[in-house]
Structure formats: C-alpha cells, structure tokens
Phi, psi and omega in degrees: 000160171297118183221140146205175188282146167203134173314159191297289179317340174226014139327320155257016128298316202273337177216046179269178163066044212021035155304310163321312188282300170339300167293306151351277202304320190280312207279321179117340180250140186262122206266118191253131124305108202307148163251180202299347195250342171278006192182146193293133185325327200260355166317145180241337201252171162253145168266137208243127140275142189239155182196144185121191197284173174294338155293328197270306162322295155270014158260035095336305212301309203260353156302305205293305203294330185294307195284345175294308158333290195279349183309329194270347183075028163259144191277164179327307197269008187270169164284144166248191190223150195216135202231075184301139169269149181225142180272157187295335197280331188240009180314310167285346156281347170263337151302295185068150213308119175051055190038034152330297130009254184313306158323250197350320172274332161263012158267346169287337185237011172088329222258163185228135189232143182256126180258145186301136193269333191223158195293157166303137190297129193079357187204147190259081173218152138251111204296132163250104209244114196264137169226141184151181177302176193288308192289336190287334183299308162285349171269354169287305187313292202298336174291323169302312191258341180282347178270351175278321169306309170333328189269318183292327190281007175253010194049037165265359147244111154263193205278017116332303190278344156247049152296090170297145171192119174308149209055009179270133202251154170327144125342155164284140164287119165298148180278151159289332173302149171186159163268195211166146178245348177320143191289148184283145163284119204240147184222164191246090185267151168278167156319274179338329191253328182270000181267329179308293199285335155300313179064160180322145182041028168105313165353273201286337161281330169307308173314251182339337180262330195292305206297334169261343172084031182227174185255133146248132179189172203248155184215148200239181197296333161323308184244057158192062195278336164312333172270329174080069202262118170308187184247035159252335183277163158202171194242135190258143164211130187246140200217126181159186189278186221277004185271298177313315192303294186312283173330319162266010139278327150301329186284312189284292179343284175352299194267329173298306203284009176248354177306129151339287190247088166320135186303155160242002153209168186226127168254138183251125166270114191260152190295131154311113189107019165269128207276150161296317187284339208273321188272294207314289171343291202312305179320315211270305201250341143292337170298140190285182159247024162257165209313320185317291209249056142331010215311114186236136170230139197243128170250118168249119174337143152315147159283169186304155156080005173260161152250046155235152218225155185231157150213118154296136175250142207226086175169185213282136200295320186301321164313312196303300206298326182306323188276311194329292187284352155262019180250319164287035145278276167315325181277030190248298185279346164246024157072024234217115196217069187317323172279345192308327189279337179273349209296085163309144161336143171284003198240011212222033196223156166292115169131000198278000000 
C-alpha cells in the first residue's frame, strides 16, 4: 500500500461527506484513515493508506492531491508539498548508493524530494516529503513505492511494516550482499576514467563497491588479449547479483558524469547473441521523447579473437544507465556470461 501523512485540518475537506466512499468507488482502490488508536499520540496528522493495484492507487493519489490543492487554495498547475510514509528499513535503497536512486526519481518526474534523516517519532518510518504539481508528485510517488514492492515481492518487507504497532522501533537495513552468478556488466574505458574512478590510494573505488554491494575492478590488455585493447584502454567490470550489479552500474555512470569533462559515450560489451534489433529496441524505449533526452547507439562487431559485440551509447546519463540495465537484463534471461572463463584472481586487479 501507499501510505502518507494529511494534516487534521483537512481531513474533512479531503473525506467529508462521502468523499471518502466517493473517491473508494471512482478510483477502485480502498483508502484507510488512521483512528486515534492507529497511530502515535505524538502524531498531529493523519495516515491515510491506499491499498489496490497501482492505477487505482494513483487515481486515489491524484483524487486526493486535487482536494488537496484546492482545500490550501493552491491553483491547479503550482506546486504543493505532498508527505509519503516510507519505512526506515528500505529508506536506503530509495536513495541508493551516493543518492542515485532518488536523483534518478527527481529527474525522471520534475518533482524534488526531501527524505526525512529521522523515523517520525514512535513509528519505524520515515517522511518522504515530495514537492512540484500533483503529476510530478505522482509519478516520484510511484516511482518510489516501486522500490518497495520490490523489496515486499522479495519478502523483505511484509504487510506489518504497513502498520502502525505500537512500540516497535525502526528495522535493521536489510543487507544487500548475497552471491550470484549472473553476468558482469563490462564497459571499455580510457585510462583516464579508471584513474578518475580509482581515486587517490584507491578511496574511491573502495567507496563504491562498499556502497553497491558489487565487486568492481579494471583489467588492462594483458589479461583481455582477445578484445585487443590499446594502453589507452581498459575494461571497468562489474560483478555481483543482479540488484548489486544495477547499483554499481548507476553509481560508476553517475560518478563519470562528475568528471571536468565527462565521457559523452558509454560503450558496453554485449553477451553474445544479442540480435541488432534487439540492442536497437532496448535503445529506442530508453529514450525520452523529447530531442534533449535522445539516446543514439553505434554498434561495433567483436574484435578479431572476441565474441562480444560492443554498442556505444550517446545521450543523458540516466538514458546510458537505463538501457545499460536492460540489456544486462536480457543476458540476465539467456544466461550468458562471456568472461567467465577469463574472469582474474580476486586479489590480482587495478583498484584493490
């Protein structure tokens, strides 16, 4: 379910009269109001649960953000402030490694969100306070509430944690590590970018693998003879399972994209058997549709003695990453792990 905070006062603009069965009955989703006993005494506001499929959640989201609006006397098309409960347990997967995450969620809906640093006093949550128009608040909400299912369709959450019950202190962060066998995400870097990324003694890569939970590390033409790398190049690779993986691919993108001069492609080495229409498709629905947030890709044949296939990626990084991982996705579904057999000592790479 949806859950956020509304002020006392308005609670009855927003579910007087039957307004409350009135929004139920249109959007399709069944909407709960804490009673005095649902929530902590020191609480001022009430928690409103949306509970139903995800269309029907957001037209509740957006029935509500309307009386809302207009109950504050704000016009239709301005901004508001909108106050999500999120539980303390998964507050950091909505951030994600050096707030990725969450960047990614306010450049995709416009909306700008402040995450609460401490649970609401009594309840092991945190306010997630999203502000812009009502569409950018729902497409942020929703976007938001999608890392949670995830985490309930792994049973790391269950339907407790969208409770109040008295005395229960915040949760532990589930850990992320687990092993996995799933293929690495391998990228072609200059020198320059694995130096970047290394950072002075090493820091910074350290920094990065602890925070995504992925093994990273650089391999230079000596142990890749088969791809034929010059001694400008080098292959950045990332390894872990496929949660771990996505995180330390967004995190490195990310952090290239903080360079003086940021790269302006990312070239990907793709699993063998991945069809042209196939990369192009992937390409296509990353892209935004307006011209700004474009993705253009050049696909170059294996080099002489490889079986990977390369595609440069050309366009706004949050596009790069978005395709990146849905192509690792597919070599996710065939199973397909072109390095494995070249795969170096863990103790034996540039960055440890």
């Amino acid at each position: 379910p949806w859950r956020c905070l509304v002020p006392l006062d308005a609670v009855e603009t927003l579910f007087g009269d039957a307004g409350l069965e009135a929004c139920c009955r249109e959007s399709g989703a069944q909407i709960h109001v804490s009673a005095e006993d649902e929530a902590p005494q020191t609480l001022s506001d009430k928690i409103v649960t949306i509970s139903g499929s995800v269309p029907q959640k957001q037209d509740a989201c957006q029935r509500m953000l309307e009386n809302l609006w207009r109950s504050q006397g704000i016009p239709p098309d301005d901004d508001g402030l909108f106050v999500v409960i999120v539980p303390s347990s998964v507050v950091g997967a909505i951030i994600g490694p050096k707030g990725v995450k969450i960047k990614e969620i306010m450049q995709t809906s416009g909306a700008d969100i402040n995450m609460g640093r401490e649970a609401i006093i009594g309840m092991p949550d945190n306010p997630m306070v999203v502000s812009g128009t009502r569409e950018q608040i729902i497409v942020a909400t929703n976007m938001s509430m999608a890392v949670l299912q995830e985490f309930a369709d792994r049973d790391r959450l269950r339907e407790e944690d969208f409770r109040y019950i008295p005395g229960r202190t915040p949760a532990a962060r589930p850990s992320f590590r687990a092993p996995s066998s799933s293929p690495p995400a391998r990228l072609i870097v200059s020198r320059g970018i694995a130096g970047f990324i290394i950072g002075k003694g090493g820091q910074k890569i350290r920094e990065l693998k602890e925070q995504s939970g992925a093994i990273i590390q650089f391999r230079n033409a000596d142990e890749e003879p088969s791809l034929g790398l010059t001694d400008e190049e080098r292959v950045l690779e990332v390894r872990g399972d496929p949660e771990q993986r996505g995180q330390g691919v967004r995190a490195l993108l990310v952090e290239m994209d903080q360079m003086p001069e940021p790269p302006k492609e990312t070239r990907l080495l793709l699993a063998p058997g991945l069809s042209t229409s196939s990369v192009t498709q992937i390409v296509a629905s990353a892209s935004g549709a307006a011209a700004a947030m474009e993705l253009k890709s050049t696909m170059d044949p294996p080099r002489p003695g490889s079986n990977e296939p390369s595609v440069g990626l050309e366009g706004p990084v949050f596009a790069r990453i978005k395709a990146i991982l849905a192509l690792l996705s597919l070599a996710d579904a065939n199973g397909s792990d072109p390095a494995a057999k070249e795969a170096p000592p863990t103790g034996g790479h540039v960055g440890d």
